[in-house]
C-alpha positions as CSV (number, residue, x, y, z in Angstrom):
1,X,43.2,177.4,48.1
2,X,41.6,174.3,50.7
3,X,38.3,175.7,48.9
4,X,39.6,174.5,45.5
5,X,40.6,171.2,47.1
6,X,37.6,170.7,49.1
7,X,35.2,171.6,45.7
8,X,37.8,169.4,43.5
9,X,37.4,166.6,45.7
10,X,33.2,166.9,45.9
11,X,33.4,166.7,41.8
12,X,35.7,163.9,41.7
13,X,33.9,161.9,43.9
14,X,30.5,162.8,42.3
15,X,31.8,161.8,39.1
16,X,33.3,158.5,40.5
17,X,29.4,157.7,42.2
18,X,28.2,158.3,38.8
19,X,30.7,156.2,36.7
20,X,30.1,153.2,39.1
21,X,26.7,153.3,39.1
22,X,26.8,153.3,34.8
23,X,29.1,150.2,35.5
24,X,26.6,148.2,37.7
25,X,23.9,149.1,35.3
26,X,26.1,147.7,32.3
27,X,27.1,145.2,34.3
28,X,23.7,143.8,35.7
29,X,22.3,144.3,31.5
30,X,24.9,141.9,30.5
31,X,23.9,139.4,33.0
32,X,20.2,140.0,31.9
33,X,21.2,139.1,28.5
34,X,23.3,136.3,29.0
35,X,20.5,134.4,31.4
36,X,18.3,135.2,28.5
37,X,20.3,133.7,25.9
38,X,21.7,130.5,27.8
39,X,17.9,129.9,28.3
40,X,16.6,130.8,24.7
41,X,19.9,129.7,23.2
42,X,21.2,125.9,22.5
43,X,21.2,124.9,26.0
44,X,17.2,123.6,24.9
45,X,17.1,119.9,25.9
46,X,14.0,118.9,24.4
47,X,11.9,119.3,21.1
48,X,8.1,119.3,20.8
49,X,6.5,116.8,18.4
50,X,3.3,116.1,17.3
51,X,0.7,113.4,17.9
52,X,-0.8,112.3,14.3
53,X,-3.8,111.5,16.1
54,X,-4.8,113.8,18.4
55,X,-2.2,116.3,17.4
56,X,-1.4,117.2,20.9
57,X,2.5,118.8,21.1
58,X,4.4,116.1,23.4
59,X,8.4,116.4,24.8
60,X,10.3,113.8,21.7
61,X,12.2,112.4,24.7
62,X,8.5,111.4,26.6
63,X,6.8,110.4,23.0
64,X,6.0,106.9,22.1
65,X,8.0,105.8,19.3
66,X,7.0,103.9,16.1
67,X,8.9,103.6,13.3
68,X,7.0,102.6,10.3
69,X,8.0,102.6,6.3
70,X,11.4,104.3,7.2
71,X,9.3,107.2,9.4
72,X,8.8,107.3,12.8
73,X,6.0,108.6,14.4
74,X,5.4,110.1,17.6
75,X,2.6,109.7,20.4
76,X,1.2,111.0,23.3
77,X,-0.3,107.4,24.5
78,X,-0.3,103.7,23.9
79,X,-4.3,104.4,23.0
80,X,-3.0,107.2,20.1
81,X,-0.3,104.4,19.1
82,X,-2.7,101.7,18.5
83,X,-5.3,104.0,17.0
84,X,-2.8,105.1,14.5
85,X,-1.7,101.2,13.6
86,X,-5.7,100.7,13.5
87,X,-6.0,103.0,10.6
88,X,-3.2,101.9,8.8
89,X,-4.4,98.4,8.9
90,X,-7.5,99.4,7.5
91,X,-6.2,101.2,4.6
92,X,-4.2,98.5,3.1
């Protein structure tokens, strides 16, 4: 009878090592995800735009603004900026 017992207990506590190391696992994949998503998710602070003249991809909160004929362009640089009003000039 203490053999049963002993052999019962063993079982039970292999089966209690096996369910907790399932939970961790779930447990540690859920963080993984959630990390992923908070970074990938709407948490993004920031949009890339483009430069019209050099096209170079600039952060819209870093970009030089000019708002022309109800549209606003972006730049990477005073030097882009005036390049870009340059042109314009030239064409009307």
């Amino acid at each position: 009878m203490p053999q049963r017992f002993l052999i019962l207990g063993v079982l039970l506590y292999i089966a209690w090592r096996l369910l907790r190391g399932l939970f961790r696992e779930k447990i540690a994949a859920e963080a993984k995800k959630q990390q992923t998503t908070k970074v990938a998710g709407s948490d993004v602070q920031d949009v890339l735009v483009e430069d019209p003249v050099c096209h170079t991809l600039i952060p819209k909160h870093q970009a030089i603004r000019l708002r022309q004929d109800g549209t606003t362009y972006y730049f990477c640089s005073d030097k882009c900026c005036d390049t870009f009003i340059g042109k314009q000039g030239e064409e009307t």
